[in-house]
KOLDO-100628 format. One record per residue: residue in one letter; x, y, z of N, C-alpha, C in turn; residue number from 1. Coordinates in nm, 2 decimals, decimal comma, always signed. Layout:
% residues N
{'A' {X Y Z} {X Y Z} {X Y Z} NUM}
...
//
This chain:
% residues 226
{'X' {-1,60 -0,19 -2,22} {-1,49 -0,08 -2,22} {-1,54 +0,04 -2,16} 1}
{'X' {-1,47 +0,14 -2,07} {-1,48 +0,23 -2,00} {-1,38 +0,34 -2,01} 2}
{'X' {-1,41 +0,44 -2,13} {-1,31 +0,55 -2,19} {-1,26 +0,59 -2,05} 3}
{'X' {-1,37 +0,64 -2,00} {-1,33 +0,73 -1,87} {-1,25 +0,63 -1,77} 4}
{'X' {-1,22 +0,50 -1,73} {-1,14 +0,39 -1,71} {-1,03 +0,44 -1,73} 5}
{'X' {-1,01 +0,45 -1,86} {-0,89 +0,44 -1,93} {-0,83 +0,58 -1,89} 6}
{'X' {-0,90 +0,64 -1,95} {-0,85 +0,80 -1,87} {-0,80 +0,83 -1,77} 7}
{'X' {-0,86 +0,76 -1,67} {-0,84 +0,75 -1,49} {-0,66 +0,75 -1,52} 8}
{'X' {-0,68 +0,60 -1,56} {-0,57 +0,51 -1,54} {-0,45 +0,58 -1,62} 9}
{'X' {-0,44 +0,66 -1,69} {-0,32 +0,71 -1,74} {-0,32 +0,84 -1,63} 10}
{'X' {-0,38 +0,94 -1,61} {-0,43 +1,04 -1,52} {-0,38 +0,97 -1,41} 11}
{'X' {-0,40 +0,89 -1,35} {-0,32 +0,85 -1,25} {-0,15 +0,82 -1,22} 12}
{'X' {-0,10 +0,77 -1,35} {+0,05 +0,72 -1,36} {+0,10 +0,84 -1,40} 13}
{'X' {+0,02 +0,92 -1,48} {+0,13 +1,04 -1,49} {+0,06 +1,18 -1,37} 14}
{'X' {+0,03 +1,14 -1,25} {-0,01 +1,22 -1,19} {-0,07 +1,40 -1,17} 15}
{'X' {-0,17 +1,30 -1,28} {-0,25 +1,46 -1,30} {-0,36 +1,48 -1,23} 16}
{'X' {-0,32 +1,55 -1,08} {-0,45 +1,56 -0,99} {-0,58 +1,62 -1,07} 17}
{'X' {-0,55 +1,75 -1,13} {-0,68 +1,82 -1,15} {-0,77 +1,71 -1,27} 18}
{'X' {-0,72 +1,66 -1,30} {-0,79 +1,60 -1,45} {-0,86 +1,47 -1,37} 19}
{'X' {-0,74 +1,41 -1,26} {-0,85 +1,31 -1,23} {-0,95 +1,32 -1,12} 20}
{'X' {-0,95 +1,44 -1,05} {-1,05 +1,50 -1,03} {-1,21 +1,56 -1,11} 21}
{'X' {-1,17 +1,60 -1,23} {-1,23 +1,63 -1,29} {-1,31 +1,49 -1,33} 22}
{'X' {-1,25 +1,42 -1,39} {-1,28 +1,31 -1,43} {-1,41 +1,23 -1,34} 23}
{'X' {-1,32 +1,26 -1,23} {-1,44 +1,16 -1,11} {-1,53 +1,24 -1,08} 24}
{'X' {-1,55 +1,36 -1,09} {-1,69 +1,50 -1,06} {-1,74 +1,44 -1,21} 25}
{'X' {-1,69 +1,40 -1,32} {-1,81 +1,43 -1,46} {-1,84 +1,29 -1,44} 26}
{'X' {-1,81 +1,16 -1,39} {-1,82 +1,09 -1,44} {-1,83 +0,95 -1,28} 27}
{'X' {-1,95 +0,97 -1,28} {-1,98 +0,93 -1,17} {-1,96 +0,77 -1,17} 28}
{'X' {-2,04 +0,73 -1,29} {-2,02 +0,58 -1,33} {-1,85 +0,51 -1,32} 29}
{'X' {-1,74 +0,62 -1,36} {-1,62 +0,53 -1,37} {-1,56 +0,43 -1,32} 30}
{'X' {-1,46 +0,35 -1,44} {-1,44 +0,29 -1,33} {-1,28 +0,27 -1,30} 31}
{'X' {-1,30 +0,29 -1,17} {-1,19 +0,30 -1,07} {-1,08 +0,22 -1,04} 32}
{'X' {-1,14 +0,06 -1,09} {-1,06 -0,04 -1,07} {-1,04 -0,01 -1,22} 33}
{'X' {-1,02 +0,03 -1,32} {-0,99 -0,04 -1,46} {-0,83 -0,08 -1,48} 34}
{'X' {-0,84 -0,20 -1,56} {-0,68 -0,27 -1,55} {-0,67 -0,21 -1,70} 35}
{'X' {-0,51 -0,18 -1,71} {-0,45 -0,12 -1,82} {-0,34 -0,20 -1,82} 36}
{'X' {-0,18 -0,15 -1,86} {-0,06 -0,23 -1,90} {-0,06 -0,32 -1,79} 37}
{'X' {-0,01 -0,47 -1,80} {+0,02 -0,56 -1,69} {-0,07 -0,57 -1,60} 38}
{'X' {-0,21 -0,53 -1,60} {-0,29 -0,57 -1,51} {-0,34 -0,48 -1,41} 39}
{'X' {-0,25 -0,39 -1,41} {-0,28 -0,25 -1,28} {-0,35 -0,17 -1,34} 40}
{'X' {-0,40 -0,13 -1,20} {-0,46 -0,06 -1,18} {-0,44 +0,11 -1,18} 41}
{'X' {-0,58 +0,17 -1,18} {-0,52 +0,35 -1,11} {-0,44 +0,29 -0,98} 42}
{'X' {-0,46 +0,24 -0,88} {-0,45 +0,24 -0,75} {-0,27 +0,16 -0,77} 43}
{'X' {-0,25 +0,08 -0,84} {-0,13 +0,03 -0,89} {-0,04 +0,13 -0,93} 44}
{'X' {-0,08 +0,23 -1,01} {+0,02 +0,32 -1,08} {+0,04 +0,41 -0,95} 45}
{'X' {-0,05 +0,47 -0,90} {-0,03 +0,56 -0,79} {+0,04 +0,52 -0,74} 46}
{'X' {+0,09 +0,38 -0,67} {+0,16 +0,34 -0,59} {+0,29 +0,32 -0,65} 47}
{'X' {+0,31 +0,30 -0,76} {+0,37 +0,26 -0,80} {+0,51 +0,33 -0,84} 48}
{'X' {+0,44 +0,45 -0,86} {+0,52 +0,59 -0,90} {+0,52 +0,73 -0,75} 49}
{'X' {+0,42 +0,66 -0,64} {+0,44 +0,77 -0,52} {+0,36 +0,88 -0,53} 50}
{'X' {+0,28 +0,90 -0,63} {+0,19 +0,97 -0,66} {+0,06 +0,98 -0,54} 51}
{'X' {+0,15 +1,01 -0,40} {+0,07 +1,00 -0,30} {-0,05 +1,10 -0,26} 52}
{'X' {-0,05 +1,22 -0,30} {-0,23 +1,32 -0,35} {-0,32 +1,23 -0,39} 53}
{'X' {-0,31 +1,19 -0,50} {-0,40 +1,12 -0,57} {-0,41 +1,00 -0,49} 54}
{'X' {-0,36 +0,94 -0,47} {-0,36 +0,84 -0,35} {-0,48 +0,81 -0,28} 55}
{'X' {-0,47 +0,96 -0,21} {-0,52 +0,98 -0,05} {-0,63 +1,00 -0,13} 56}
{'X' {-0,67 +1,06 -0,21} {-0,80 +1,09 -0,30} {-0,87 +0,99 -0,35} 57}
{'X' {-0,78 +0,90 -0,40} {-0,86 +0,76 -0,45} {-0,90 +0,66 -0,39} 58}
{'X' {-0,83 +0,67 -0,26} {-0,86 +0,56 -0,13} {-0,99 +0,61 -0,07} 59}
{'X' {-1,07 +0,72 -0,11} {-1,18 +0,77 -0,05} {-1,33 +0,78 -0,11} 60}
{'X' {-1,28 +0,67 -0,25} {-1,40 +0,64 -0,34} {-1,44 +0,54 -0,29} 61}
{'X' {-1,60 +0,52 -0,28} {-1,68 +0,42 -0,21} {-1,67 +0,25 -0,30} 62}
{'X' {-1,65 +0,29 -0,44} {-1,63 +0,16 -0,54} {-1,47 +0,14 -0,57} 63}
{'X' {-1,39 +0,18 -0,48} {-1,21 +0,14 -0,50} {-1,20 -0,01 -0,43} 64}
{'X' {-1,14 -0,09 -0,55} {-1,14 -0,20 -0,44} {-0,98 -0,22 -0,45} 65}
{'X' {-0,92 -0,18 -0,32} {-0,78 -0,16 -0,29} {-0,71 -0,31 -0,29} 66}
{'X' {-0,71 -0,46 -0,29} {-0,67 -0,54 -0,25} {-0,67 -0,63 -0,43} 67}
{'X' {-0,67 -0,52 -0,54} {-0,69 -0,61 -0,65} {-0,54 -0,69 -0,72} 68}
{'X' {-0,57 -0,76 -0,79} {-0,40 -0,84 -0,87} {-0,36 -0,82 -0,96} 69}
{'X' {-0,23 -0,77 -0,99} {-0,21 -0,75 -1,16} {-0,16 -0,86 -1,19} 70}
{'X' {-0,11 -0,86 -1,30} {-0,11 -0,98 -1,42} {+0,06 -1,09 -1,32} 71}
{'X' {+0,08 -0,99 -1,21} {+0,21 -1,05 -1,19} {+0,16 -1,13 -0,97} 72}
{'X' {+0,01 -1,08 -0,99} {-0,01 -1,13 -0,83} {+0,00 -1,03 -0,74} 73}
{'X' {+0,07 -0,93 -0,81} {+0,09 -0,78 -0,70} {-0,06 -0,70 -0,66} 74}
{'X' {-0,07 -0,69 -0,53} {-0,16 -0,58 -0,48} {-0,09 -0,49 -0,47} 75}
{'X' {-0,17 -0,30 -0,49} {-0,07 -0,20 -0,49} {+0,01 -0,21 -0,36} 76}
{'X' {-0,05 -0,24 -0,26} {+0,08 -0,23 -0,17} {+0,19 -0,31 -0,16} 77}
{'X' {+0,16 -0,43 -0,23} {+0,30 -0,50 -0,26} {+0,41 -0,44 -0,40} 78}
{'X' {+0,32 -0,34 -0,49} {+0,40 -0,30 -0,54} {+0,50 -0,17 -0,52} 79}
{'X' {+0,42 -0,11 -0,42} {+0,46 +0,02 -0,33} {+0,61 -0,04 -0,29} 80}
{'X' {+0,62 -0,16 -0,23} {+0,69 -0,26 -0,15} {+0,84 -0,25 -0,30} 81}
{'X' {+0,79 -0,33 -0,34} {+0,89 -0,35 -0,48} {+0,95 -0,23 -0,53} 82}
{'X' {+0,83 -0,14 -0,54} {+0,91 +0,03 -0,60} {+1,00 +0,11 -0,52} 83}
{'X' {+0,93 +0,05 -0,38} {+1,06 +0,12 -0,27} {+0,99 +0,28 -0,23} 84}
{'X' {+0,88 +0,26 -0,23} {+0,79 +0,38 -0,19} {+0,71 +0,37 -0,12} 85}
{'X' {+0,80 +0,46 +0,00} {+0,76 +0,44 +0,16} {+0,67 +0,53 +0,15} 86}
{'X' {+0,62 +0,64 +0,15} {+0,51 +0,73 +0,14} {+0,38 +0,65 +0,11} 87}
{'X' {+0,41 +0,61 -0,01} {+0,27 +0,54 -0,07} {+0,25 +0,41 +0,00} 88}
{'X' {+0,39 +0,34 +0,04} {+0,34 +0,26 +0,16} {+0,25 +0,27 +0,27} 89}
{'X' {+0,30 +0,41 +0,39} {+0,21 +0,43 +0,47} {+0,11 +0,48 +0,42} 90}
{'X' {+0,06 +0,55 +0,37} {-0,09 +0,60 +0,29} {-0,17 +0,43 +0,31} 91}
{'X' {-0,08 +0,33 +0,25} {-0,21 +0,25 +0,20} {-0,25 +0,18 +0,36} 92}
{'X' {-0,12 +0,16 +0,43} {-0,15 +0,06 +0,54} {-0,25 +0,14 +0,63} 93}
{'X' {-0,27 +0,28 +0,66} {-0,36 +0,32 +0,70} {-0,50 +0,28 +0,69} 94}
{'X' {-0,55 +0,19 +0,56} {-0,66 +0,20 +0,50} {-0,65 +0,04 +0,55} 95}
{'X' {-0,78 +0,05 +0,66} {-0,85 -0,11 +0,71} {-0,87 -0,18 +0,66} 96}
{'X' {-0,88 -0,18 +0,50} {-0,90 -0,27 +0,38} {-0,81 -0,39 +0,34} 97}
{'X' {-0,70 -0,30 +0,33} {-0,58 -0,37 +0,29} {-0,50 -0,44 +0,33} 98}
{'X' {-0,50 -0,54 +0,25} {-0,48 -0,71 +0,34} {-0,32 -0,70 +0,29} 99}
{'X' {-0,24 -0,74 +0,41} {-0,10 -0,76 +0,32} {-0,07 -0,94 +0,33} 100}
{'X' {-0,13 -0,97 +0,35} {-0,12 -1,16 +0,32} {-0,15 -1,28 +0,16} 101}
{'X' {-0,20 -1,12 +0,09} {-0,26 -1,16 -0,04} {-0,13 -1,24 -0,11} 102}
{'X' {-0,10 -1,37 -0,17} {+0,07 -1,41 -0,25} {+0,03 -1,36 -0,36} 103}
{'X' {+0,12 -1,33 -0,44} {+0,10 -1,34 -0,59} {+0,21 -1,44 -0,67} 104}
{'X' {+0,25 -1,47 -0,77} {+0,36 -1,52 -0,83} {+0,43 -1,54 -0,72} 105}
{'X' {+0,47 -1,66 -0,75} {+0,59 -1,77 -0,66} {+0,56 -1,74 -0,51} 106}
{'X' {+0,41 -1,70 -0,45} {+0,39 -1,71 -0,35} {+0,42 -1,61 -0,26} 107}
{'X' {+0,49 -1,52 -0,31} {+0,53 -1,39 -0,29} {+0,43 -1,28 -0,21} 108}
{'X' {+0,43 -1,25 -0,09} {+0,37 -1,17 +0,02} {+0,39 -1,07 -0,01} 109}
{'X' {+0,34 -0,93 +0,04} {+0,40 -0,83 +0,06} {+0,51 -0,77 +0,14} 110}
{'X' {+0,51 -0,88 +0,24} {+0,63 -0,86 +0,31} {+0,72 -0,97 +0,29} 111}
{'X' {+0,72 -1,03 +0,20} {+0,82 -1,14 +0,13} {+0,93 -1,03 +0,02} 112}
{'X' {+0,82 -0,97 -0,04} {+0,87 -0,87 -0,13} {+0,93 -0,75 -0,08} 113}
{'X' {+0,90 -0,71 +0,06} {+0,95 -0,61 +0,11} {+1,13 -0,63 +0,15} 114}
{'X' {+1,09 -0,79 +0,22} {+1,23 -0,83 +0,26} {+1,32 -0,88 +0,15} 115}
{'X' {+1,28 -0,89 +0,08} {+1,34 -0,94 -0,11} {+1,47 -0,77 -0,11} 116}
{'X' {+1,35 -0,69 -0,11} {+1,40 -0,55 -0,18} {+1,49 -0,48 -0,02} 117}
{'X' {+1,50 -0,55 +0,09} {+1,55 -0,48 +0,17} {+1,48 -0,35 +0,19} 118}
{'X' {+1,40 -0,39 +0,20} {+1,30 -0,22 +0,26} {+1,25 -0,24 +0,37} 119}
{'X' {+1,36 -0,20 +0,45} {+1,37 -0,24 +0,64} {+1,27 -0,09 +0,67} 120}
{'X' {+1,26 +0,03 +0,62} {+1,16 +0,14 +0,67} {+1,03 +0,07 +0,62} 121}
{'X' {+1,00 -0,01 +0,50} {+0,87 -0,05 +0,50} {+0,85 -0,14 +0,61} 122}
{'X' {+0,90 -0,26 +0,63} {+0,89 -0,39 +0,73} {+0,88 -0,31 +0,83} 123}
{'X' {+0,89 -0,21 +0,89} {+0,88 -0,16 +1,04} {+0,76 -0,10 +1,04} 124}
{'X' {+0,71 +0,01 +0,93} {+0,59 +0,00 +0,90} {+0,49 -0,06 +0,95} 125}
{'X' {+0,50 -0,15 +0,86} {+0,41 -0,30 +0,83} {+0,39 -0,35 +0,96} 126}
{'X' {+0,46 -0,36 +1,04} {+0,48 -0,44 +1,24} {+0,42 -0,32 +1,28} 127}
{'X' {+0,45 -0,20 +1,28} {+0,36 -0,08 +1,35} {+0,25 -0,15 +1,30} 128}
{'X' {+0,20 -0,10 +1,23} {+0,06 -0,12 +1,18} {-0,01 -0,20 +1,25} 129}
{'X' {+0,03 -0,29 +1,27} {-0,06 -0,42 +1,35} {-0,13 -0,52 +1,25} 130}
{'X' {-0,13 -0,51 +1,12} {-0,20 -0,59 +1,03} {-0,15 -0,74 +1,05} 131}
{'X' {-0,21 -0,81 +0,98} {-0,14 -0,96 +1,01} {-0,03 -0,96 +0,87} 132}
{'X' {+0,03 -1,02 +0,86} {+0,13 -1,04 +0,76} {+0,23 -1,17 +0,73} 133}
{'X' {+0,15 -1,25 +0,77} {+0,17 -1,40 +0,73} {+0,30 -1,40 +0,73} 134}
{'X' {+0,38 -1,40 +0,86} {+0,52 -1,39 +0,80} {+0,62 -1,51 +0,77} 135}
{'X' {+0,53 -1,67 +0,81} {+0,58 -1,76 +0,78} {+0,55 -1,81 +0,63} 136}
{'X' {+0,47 -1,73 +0,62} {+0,45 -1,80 +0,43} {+0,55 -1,79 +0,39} 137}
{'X' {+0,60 -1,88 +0,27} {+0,71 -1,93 +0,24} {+0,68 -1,89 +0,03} 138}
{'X' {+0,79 -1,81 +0,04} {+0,82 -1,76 -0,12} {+0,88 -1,85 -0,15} 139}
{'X' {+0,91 -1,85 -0,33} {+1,02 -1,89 -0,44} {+1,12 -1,80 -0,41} 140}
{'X' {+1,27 -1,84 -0,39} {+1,33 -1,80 -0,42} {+1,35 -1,84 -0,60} 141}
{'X' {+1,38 -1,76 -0,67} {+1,44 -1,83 -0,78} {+1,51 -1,84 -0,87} 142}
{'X' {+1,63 -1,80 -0,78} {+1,79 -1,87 -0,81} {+1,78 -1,99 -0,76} 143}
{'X' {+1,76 -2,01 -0,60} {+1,82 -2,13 -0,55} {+1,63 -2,23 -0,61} 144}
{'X' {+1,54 -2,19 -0,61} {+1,43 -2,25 -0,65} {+1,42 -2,33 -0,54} 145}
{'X' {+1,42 -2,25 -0,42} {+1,39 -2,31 -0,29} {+1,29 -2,21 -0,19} 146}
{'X' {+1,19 -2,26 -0,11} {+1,07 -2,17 -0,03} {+1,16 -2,13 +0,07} 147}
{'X' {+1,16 -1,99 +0,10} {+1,17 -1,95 +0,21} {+1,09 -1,83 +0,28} 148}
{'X' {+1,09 -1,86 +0,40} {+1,00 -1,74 +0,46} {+1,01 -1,63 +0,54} 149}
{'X' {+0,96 -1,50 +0,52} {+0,99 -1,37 +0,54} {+1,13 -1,37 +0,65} 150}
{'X' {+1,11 -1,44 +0,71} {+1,24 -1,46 +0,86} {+1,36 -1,48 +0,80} 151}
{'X' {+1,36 -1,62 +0,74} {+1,50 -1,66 +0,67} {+1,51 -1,60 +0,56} 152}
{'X' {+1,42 -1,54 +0,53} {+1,45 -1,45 +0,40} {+1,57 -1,32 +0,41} 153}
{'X' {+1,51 -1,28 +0,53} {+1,58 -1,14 +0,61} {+1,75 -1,15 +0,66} 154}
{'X' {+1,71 -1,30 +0,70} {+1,88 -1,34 +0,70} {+1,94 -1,36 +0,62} 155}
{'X' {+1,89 -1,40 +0,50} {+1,99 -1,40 +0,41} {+2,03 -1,29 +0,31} 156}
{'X' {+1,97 -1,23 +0,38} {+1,97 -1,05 +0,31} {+2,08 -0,96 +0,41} 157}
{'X' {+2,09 -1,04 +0,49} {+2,20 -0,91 +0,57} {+2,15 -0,85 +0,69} 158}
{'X' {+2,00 -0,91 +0,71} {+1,88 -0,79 +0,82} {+1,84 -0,87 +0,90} 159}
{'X' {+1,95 -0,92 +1,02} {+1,97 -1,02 +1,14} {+1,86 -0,90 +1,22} 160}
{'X' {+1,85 -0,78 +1,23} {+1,78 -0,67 +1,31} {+1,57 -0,69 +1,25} 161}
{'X' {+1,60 -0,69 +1,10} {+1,46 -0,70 +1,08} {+1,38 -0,84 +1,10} 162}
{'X' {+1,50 -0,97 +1,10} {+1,45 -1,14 +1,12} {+1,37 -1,11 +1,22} 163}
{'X' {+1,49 -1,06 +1,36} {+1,45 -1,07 +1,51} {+1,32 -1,03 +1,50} 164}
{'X' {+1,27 -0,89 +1,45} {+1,16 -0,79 +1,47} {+1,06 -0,88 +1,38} 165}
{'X' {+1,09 -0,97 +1,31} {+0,97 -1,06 +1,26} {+0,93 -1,16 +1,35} 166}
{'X' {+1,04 -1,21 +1,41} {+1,05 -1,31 +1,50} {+0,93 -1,28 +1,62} 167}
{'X' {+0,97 -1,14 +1,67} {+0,87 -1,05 +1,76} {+0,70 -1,08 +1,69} 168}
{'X' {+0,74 -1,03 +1,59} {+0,55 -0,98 +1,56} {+0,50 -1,09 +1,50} 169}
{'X' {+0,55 -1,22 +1,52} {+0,53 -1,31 +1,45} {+0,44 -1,44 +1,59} 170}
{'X' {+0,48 -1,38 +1,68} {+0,39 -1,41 +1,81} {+0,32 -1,35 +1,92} 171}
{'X' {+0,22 -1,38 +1,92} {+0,10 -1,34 +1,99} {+0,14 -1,25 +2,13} 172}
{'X' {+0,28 -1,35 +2,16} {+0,32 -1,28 +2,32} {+0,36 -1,10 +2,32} 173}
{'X' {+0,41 -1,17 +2,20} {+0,52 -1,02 +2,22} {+0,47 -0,91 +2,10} 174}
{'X' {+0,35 -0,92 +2,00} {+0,33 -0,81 +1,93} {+0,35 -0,67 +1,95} 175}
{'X' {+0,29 -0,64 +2,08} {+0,32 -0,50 +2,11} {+0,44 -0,46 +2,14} 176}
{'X' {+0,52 -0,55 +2,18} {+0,69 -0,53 +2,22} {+0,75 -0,51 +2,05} 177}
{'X' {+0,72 -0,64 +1,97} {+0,74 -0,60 +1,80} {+0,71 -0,42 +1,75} 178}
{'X' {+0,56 -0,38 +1,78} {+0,52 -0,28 +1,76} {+0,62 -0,11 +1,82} 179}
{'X' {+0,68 -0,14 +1,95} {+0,72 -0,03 +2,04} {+0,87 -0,08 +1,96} 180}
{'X' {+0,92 -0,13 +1,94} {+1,05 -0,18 +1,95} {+1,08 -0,13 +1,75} 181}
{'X' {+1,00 -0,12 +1,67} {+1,00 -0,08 +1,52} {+0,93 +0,06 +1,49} 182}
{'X' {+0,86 +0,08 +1,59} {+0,86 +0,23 +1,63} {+0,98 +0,32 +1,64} 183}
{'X' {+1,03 +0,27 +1,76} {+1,17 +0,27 +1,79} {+1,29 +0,35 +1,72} 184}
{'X' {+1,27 +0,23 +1,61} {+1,36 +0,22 +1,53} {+1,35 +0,29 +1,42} 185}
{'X' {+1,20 +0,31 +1,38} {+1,18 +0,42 +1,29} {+1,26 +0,54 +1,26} 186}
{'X' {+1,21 +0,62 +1,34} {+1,23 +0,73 +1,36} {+1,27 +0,82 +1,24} 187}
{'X' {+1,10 +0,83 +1,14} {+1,11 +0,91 +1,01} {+1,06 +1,03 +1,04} 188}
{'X' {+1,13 +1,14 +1,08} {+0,99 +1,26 +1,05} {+0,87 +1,28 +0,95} 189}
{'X' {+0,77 +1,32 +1,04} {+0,65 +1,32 +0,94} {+0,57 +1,20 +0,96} 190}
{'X' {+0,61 +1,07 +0,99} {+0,54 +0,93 +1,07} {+0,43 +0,94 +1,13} 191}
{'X' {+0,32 +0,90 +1,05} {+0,21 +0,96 +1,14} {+0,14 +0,86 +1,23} 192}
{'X' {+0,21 +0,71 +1,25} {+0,17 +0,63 +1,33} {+0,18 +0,67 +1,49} 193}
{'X' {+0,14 +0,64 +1,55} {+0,02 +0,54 +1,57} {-0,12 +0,53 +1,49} 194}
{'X' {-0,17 +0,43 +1,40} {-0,26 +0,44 +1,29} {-0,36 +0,54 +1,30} 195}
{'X' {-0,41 +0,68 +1,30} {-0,54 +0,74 +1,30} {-0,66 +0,62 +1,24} 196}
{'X' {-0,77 +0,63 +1,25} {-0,91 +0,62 +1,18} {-0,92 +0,67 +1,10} 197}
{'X' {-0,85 +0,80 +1,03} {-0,91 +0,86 +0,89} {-0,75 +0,88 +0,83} 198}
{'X' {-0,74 +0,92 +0,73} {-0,66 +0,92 +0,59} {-0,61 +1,06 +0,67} 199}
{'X' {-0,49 +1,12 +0,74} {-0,46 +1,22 +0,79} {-0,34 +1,22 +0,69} 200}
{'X' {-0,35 +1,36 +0,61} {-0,21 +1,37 +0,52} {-0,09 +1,37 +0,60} 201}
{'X' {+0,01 +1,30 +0,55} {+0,14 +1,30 +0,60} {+0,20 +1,40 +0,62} 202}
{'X' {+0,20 +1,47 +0,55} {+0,28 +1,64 +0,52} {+0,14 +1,72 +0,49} 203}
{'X' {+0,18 +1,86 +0,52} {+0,06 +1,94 +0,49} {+0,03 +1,98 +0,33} 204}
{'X' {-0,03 +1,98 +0,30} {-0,06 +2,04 +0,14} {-0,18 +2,11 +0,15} 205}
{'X' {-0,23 +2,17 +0,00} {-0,34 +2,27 -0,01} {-0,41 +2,21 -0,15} 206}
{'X' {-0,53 +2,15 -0,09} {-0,59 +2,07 -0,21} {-0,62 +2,17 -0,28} 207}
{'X' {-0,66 +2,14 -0,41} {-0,73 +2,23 -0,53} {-0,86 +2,26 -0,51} 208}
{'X' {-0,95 +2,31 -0,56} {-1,08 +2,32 -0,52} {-1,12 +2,24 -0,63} 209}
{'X' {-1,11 +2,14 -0,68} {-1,16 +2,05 -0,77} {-1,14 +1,89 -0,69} 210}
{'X' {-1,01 +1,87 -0,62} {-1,01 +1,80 -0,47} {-1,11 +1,83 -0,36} 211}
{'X' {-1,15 +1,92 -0,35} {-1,25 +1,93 -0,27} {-1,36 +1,96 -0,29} 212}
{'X' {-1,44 +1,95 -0,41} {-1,52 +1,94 -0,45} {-1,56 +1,77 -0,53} 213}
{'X' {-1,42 +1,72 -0,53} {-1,45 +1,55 -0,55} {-1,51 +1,50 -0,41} 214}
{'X' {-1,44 +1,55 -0,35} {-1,40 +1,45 -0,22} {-1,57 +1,49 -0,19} 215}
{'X' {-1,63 +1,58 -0,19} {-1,77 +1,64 -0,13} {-1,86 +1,53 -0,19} 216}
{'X' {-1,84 +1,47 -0,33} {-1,87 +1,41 -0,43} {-1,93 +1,25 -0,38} 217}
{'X' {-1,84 +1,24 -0,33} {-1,81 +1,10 -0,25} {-1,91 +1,07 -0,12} 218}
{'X' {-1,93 +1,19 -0,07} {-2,07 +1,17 +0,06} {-2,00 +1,11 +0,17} 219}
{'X' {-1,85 +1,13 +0,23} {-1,80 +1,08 +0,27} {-1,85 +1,03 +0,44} 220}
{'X' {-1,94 +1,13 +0,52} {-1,98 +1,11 +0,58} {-2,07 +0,97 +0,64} 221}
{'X' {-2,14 +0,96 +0,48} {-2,22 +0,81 +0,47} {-2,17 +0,69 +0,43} 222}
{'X' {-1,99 +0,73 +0,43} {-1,91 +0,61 +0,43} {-1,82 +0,54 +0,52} 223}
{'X' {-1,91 +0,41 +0,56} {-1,82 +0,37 +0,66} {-1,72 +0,36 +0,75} 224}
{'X' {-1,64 +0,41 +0,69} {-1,50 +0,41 +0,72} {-1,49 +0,59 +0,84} 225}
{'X' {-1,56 +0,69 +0,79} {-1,55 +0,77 +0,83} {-1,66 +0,85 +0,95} 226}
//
């Protein structure tokens, strides 16, 4: 058992930057991954609720392991996907880590789940990015209790525009045409793709000096990533 765990993990869902700051300066040992209701994580609830500050903050701890499963097979960015929270979507795809091919329950992708929920601003994302995203894996439907995969999924959703653009990034020839072509189509202000190398805030903000005094915390320099 890990109080300060538990702490994180509420501190996180109800988006209390200074506390989970605080938390992570006293308490060097915590732990970061701790599973609370249904299996999630801090990095679950963040996502979960858009709580994108704390986000960008948590993605920069050297012991976060971003790719974990809740009790339902969801990785936060598949739940970002489900909640319909584009913000905390791009925040995560930014981060080299995170695999969007992980299934969970009934085989369910992140972009199975994306095309489920009709979240054609995430799916364009997700093709920016360049990540791989398994897009032939084949979900449960389960009404009809039949597999189908991200493509025919999209068609039977109404998103003949998002199939094609899978169709695109779904072969080797034409990725970068997928890539220029959902770019394209974007067109969110504030988009900070083409991917940077580092965690570049989306919008500007004015961290606390207890955010910046975590983040110093962290030794970021001596972490790979940066």
């Amino acid at each position: 058992m890990n109080p300060a765990g538990t702490q994180l993990w509420y501190a996180c869902g109800q988006n209390r930057l200074t506390e989970v700051c605080e938390l992570l300066l006293a308490n060097p040992d915590v732990d970061v991954n701790h599973k609370g209701t249904g299996g999630n994580t801090p990095l679950h609830m963040l996502s979960r609720f858009g709580h994108v500050e704390i986000l960008r903050l948590l993605l920069l701890h050297p012991k976060l392991e971003v790719n974990l499963q809740n009790d339902q097979g969801r990785t936060a960015f598949a739940v970002s996907c489900e909640q319909r929270q584009v913000e905390s979507a791009e925040v995560l795809l930014k981060d080299p880590r995170v695999d969007l091919t992980i299934p969970g329950t009934h085989k369910w992708t992140a972009l199975w789940i994306a095309v489920d929920h009709k979240q054609e601003r995430i799916i364009r994302l997700m093709v920016v990015s360049g990540k791989e995203m398994d897009v032939k894996k084949k979900g449960m439907d389960l009404e009809s209790e039949m597999s189908h995969n991200s493509i025919y999924r999209a068609e039977l959703k109404g998103m003949s525009a998002i199939a094609e653009l899978l169709k695109l990034a779904d072969s080797s020839d034409s990725k970068l045409e997928a890539k220029k072509k959902a770019l394209d189509q974007l067109k969110i202000p504030g988009t900070s793709f083409p991917l940077p190398q580092s965690l570049t805030p989306l919008h500007p903000f004015t961290p606390c000096p207890a955010l910046c005094e975590t983040v110093s915390s962290f030794t970021i320099a001596e972490y790979g990533r940066f």
